[in-house]
N, CA, C and O atoms as CSV, one atom per row, in Angstrom:
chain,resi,resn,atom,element,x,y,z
A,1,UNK,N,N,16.608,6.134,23.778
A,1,UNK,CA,C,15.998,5.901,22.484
A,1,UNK,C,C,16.907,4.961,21.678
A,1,UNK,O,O,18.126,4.845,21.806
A,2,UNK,N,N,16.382,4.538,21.124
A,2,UNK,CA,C,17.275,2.727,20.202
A,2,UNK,C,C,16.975,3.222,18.819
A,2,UNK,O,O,16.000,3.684,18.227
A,3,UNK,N,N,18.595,2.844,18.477
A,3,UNK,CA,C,18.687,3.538,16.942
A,3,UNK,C,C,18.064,2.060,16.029
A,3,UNK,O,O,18.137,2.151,14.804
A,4,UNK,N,N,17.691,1.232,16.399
A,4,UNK,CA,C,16.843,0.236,15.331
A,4,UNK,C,C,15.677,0.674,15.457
A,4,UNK,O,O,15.046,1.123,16.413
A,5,UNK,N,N,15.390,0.455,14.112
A,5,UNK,CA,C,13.788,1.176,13.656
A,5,UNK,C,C,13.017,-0.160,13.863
A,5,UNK,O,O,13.335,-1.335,13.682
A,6,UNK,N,N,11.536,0.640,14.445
A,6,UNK,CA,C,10.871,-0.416,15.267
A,6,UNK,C,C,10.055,-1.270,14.371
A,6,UNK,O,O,9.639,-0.629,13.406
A,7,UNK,N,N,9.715,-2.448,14.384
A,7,UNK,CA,C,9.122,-3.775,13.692
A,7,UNK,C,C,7.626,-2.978,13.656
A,7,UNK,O,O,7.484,-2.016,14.410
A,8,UNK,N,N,6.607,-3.354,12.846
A,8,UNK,CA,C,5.218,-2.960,12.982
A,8,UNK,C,C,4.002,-4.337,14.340
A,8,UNK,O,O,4.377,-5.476,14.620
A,9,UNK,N,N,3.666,-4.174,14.472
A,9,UNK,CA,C,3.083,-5.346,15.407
A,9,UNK,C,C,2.720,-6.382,14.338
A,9,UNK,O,O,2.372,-6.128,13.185
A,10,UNK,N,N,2.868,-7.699,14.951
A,10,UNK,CA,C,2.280,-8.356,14.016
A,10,UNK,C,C,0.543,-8.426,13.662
A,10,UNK,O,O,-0.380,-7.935,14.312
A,11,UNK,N,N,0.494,-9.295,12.278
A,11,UNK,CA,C,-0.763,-8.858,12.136
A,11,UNK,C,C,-1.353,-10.132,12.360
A,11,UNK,O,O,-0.745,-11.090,12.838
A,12,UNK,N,N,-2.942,-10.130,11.891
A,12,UNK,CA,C,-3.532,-11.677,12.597
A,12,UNK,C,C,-3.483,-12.536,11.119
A,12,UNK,O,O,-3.601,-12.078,9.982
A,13,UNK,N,N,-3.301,-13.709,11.477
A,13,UNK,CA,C,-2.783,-14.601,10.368
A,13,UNK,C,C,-4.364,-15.188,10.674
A,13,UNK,O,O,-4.837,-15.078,11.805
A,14,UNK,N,N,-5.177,-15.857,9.491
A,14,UNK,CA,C,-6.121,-16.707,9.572
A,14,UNK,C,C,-5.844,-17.861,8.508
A,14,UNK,O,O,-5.043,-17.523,7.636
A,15,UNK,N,N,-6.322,-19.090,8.412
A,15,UNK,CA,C,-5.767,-20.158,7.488
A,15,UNK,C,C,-7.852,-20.719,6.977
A,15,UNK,O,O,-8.906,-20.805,7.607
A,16,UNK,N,N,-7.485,-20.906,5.780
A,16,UNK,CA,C,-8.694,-21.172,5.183
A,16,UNK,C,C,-9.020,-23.049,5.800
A,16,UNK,O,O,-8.364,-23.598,6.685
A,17,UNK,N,N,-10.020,-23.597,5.131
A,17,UNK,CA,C,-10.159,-25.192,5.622
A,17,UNK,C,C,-9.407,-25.607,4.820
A,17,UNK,O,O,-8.723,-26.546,5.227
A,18,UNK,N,N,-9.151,-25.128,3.289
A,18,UNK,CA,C,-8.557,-26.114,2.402
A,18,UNK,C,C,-6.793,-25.532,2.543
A,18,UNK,O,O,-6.045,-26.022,1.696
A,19,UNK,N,N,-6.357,-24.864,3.222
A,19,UNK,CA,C,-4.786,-24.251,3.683
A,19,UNK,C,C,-4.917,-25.378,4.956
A,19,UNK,O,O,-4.236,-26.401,5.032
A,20,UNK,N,N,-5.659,-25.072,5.658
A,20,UNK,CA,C,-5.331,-26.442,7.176
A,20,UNK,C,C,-5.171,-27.656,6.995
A,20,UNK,O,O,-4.263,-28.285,7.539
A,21,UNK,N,N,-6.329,-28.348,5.928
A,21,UNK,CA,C,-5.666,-29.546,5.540
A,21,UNK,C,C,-5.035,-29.817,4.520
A,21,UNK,O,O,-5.110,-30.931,4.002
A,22,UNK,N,N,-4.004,-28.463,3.853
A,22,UNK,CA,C,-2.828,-28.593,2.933
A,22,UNK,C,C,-1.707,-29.001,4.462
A,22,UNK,O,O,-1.069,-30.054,4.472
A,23,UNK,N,N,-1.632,-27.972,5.670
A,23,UNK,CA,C,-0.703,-28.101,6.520
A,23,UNK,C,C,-0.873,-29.660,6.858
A,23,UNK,O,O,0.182,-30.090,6.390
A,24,UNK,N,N,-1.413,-30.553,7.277
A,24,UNK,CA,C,-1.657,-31.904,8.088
A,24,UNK,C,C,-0.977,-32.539,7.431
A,24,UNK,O,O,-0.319,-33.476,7.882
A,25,UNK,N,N,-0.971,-31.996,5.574
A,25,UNK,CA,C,-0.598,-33.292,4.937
A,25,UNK,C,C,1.185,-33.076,5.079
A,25,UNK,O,O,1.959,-33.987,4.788
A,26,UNK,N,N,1.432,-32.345,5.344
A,26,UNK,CA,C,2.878,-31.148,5.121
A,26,UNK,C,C,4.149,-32.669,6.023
A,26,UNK,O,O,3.741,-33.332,6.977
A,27,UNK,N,N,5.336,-32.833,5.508
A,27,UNK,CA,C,6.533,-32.955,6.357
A,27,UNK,C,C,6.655,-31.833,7.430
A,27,UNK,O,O,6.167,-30.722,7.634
A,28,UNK,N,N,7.592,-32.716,8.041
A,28,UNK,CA,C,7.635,-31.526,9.432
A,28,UNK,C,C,8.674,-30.426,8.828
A,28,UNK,O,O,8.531,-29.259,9.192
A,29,UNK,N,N,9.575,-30.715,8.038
A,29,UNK,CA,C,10.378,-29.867,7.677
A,29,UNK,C,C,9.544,-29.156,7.410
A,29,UNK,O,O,9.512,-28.155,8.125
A,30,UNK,N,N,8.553,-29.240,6.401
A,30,UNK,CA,C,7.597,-28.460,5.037
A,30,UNK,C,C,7.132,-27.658,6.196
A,30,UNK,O,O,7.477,-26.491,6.383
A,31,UNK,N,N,6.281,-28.377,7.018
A,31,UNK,CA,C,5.787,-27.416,7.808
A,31,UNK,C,C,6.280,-26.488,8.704
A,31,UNK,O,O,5.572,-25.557,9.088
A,32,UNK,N,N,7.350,-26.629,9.055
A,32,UNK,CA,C,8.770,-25.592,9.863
A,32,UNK,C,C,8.693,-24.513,8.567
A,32,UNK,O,O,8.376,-23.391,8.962
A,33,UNK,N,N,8.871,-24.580,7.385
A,33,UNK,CA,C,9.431,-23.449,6.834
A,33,UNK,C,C,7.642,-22.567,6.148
A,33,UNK,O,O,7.504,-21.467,5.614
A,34,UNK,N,N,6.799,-23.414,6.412
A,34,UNK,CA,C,5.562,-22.716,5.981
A,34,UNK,C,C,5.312,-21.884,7.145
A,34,UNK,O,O,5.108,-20.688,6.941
A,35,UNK,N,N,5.292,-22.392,8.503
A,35,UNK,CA,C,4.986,-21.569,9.662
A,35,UNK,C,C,6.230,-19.994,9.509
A,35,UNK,O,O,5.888,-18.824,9.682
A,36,UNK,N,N,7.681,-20.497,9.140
A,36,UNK,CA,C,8.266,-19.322,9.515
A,36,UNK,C,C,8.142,-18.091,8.391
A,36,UNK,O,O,8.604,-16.955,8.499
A,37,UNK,N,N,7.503,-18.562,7.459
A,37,UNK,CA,C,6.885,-17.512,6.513
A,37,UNK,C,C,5.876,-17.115,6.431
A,37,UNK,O,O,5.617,-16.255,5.589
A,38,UNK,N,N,4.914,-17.621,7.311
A,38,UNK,CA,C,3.937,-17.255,7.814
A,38,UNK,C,C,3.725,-16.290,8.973
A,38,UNK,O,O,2.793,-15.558,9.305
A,39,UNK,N,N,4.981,-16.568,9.488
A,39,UNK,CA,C,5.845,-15.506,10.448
A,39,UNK,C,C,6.124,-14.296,9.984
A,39,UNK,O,O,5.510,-13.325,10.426
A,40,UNK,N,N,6.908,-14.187,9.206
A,40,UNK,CA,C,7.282,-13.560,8.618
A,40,UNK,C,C,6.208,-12.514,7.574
A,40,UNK,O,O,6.302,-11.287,7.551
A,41,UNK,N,N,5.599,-13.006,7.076
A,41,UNK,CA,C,4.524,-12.138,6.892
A,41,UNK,C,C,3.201,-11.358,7.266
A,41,UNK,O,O,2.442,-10.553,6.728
A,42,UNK,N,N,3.347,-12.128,8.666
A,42,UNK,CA,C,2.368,-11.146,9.838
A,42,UNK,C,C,2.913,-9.986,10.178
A,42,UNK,O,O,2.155,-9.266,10.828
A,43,UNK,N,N,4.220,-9.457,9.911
A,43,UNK,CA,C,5.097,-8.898,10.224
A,43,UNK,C,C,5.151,-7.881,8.573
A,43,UNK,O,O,4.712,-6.732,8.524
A,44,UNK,N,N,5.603,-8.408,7.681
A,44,UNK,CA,C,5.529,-7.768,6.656
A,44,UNK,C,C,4.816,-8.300,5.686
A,44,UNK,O,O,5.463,-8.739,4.735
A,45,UNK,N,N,3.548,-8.398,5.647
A,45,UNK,CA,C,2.443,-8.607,4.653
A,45,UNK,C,C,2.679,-8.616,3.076
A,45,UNK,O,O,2.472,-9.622,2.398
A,46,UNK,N,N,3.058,-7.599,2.636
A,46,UNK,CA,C,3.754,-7.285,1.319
A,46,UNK,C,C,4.416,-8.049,1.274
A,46,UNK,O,O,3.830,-8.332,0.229
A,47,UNK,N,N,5.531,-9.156,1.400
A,47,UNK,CA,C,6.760,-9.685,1.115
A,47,UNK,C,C,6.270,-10.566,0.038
A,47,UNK,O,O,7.282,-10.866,-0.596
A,48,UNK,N,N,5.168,-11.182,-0.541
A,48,UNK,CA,C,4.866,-11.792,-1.620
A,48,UNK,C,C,4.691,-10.773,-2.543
A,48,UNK,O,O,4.557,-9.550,-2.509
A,49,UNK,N,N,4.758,-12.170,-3.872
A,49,UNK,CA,C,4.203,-11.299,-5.032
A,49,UNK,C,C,3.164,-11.323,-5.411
A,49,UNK,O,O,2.545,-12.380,-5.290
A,50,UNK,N,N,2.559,-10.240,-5.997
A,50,UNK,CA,C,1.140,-9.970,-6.573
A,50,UNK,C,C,0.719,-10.536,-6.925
A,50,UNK,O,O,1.315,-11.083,-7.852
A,51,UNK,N,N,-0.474,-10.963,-6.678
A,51,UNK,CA,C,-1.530,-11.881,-8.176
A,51,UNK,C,C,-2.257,-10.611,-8.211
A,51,UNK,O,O,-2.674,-10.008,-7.222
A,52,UNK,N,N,-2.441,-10.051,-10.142
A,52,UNK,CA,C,-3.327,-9.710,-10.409
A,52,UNK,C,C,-4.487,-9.919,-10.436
A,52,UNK,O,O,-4.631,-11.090,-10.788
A,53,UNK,N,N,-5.898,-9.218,-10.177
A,53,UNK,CA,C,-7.254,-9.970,-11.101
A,53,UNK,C,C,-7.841,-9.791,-9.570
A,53,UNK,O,O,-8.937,-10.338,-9.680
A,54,UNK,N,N,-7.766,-9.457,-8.564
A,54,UNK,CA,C,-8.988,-9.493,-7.207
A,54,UNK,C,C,-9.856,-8.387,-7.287
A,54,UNK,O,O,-9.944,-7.195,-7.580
A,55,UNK,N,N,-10.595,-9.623,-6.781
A,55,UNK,CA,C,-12.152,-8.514,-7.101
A,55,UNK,C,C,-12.705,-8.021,-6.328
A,55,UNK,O,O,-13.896,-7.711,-6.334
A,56,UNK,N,N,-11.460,-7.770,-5.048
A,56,UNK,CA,C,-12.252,-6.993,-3.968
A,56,UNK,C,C,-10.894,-6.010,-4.027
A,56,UNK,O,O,-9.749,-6.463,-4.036
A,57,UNK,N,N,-11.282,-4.341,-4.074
A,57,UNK,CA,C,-10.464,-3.329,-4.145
A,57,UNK,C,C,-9.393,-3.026,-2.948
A,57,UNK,O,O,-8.186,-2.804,-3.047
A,58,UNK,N,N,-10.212,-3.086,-1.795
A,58,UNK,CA,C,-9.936,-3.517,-0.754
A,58,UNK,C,C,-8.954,-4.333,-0.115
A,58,UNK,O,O,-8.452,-4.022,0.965
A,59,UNK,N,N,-8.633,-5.485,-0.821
A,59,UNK,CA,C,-7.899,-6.744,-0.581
A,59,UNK,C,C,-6.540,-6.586,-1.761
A,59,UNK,O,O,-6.260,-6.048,-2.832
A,60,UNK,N,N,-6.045,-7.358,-0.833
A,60,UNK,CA,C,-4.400,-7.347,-2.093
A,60,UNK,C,C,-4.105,-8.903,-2.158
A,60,UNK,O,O,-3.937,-9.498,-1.094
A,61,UNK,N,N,-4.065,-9.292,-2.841
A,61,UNK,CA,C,-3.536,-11.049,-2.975
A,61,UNK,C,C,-2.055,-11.396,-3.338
A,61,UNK,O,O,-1.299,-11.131,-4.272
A,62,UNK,N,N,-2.006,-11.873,-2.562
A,62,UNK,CA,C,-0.421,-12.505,-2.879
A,62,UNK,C,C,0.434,-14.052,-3.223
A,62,UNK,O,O,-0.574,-14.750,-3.335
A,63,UNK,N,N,0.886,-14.428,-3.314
A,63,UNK,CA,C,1.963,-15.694,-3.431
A,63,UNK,C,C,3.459,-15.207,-2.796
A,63,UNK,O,O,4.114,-14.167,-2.867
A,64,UNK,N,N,3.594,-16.175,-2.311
A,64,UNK,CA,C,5.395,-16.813,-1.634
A,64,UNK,C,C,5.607,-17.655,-1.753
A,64,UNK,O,O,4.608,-18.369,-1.664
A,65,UNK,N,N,6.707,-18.307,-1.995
A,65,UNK,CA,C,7.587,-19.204,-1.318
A,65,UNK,C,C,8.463,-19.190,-0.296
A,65,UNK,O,O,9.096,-18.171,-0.020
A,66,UNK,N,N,8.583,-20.275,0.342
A,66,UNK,CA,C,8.953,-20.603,1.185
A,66,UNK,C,C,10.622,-21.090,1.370
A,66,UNK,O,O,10.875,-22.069,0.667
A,67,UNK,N,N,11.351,-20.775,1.876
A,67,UNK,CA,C,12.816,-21.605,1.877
A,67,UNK,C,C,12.550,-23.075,2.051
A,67,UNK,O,O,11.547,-23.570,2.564
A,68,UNK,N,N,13.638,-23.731,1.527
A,68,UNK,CA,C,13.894,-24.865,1.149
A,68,UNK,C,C,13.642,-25.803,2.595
A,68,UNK,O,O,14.412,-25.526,3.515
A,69,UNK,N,N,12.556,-26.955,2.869
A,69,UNK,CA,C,12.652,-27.641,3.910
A,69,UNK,C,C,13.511,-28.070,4.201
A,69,UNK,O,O,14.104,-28.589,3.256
A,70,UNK,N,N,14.096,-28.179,5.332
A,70,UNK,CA,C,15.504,-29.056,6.111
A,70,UNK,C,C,15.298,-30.393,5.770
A,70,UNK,O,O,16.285,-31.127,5.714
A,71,UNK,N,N,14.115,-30.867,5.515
A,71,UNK,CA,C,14.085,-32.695,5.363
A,71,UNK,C,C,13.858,-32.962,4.301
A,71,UNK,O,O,14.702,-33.780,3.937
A,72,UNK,N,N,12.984,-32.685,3.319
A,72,UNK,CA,C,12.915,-32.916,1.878
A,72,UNK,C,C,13.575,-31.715,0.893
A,72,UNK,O,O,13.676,-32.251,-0.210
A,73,UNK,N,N,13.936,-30.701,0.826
A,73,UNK,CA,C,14.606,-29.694,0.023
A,73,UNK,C,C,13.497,-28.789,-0.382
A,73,UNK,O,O,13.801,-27.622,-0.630
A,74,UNK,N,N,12.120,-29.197,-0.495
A,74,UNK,CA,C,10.822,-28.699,-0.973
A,74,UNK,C,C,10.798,-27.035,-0.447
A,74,UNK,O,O,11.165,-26.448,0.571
A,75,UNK,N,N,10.172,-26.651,-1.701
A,75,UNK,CA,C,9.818,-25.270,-1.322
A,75,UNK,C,C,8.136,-25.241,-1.187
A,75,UNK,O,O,7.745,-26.281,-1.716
A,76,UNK,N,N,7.377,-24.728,-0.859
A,76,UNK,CA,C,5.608,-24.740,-0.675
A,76,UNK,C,C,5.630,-22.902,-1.023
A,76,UNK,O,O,6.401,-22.005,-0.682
A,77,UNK,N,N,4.373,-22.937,-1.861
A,77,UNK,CA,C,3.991,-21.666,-2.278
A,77,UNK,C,C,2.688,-21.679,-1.079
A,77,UNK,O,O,2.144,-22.719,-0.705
A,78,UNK,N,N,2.301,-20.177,-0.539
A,78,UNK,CA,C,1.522,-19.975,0.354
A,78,UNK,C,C,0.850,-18.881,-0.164
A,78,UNK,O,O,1.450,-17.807,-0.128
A,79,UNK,N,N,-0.562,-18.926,-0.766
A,79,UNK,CA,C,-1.488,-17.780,-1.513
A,79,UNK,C,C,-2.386,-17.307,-0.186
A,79,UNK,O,O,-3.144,-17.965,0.526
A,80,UNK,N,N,-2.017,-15.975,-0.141
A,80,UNK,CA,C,-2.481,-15.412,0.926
A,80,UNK,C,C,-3.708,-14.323,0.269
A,80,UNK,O,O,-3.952,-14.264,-0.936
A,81,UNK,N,N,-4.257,-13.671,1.095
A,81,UNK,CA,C,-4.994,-12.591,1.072
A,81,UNK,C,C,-4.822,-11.504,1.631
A,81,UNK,O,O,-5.384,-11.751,2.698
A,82,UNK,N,N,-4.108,-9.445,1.809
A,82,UNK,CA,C,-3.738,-9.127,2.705
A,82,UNK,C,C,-4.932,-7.979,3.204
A,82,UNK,O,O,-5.597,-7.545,2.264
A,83,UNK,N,N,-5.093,-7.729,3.832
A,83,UNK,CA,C,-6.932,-6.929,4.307
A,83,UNK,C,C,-6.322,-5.983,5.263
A,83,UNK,O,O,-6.337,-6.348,6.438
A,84,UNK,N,N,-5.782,-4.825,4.989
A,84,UNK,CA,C,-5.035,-3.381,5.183
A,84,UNK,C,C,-6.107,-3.117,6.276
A,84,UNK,O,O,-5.685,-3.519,7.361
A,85,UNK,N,N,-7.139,-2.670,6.345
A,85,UNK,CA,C,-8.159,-2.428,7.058
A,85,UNK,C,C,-8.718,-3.008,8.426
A,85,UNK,O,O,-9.222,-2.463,9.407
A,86,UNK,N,N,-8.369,-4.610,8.037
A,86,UNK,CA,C,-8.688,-5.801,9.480
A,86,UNK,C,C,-7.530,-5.716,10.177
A,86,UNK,O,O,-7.466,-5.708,11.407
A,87,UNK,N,N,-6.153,-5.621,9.057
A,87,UNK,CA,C,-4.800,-5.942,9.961
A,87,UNK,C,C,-4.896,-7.632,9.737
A,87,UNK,O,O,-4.942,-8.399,10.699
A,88,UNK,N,N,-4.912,-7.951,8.752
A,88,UNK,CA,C,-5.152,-9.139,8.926
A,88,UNK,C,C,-4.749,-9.971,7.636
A,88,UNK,O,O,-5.004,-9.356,6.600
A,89,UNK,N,N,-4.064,-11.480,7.412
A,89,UNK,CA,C,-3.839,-11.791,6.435
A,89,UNK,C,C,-4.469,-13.312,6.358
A,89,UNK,O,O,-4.177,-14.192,7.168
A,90,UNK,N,N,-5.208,-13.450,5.467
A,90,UNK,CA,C,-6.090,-14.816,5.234
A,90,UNK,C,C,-5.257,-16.138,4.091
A,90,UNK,O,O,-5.288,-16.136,2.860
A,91,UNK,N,N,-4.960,-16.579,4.483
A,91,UNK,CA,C,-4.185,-17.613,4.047
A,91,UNK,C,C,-5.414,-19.179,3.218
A,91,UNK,O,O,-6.061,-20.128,3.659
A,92,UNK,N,N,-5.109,-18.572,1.881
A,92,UNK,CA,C,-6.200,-19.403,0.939
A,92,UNK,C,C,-5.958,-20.979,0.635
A,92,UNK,O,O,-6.770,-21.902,0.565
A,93,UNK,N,N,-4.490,-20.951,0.475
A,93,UNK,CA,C,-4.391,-22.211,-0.340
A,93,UNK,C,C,-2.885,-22.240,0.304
A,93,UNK,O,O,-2.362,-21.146,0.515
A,94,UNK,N,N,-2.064,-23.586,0.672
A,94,UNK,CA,C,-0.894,-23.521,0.846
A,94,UNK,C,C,-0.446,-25.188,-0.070
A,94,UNK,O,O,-0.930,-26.310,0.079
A,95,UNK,N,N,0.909,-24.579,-1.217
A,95,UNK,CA,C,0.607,-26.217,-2.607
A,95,UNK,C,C,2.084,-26.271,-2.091
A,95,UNK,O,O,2.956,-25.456,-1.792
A,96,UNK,N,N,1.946,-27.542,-2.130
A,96,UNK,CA,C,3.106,-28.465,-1.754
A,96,UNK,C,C,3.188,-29.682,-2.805
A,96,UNK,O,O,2.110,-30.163,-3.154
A,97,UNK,N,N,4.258,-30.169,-3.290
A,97,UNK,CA,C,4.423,-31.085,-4.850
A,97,UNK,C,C,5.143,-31.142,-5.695
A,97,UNK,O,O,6.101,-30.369,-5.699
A,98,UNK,N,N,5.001,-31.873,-6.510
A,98,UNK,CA,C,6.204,-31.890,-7.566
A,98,UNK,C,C,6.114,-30.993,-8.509
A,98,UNK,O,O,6.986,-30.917,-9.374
């Protein structure tokens, strides 16, 4: 038996049309650190913060940022959706900018 406490499985990540072509437009850095927080939250869903105001009871909405890209310094906020029930986190909007 292994004294590290075990990870939860990851969960299923989905990306909206207007999050896919936020990623295309992305640096590769940008996009290295959006994927590994995207990682990272299939894994622990909660790790953003709340947006109040959803109108489905059901659903929990969130915001993150992202660590600093290796090529431009940029951070990208990633507004997710988290759905306790599907196992599943829907990825709405990902803003990249000044």
């Amino acid at each position: 038996m292994s004294d590290q406490p075990e990870q939860p499985a990851p969960l299923h990540v989905f990306l909206s049309d207007a999050a896919e072509a936020a990623l295309a437009a992305l640096r590769p850095g940008e996009l290295d650190a959006v994927e590994k927080l995207v990682e990272r939250l299939a894994v622990f869903p909660r790790l953003g913060i709340p947006v109040p105001g959803g109108t489905d009871p059901e659903v929990d909405d969130y915001t993150a940022r992202t660590d600093p890209a290796f090529d431009s310094g940029d951070r990208i906020s990633v507004v997710y959706r988290f759905h306790p029930g599907m196992s599943a986190i829907f990825v709405t909007w990902v803003i990249a900018g000044p």
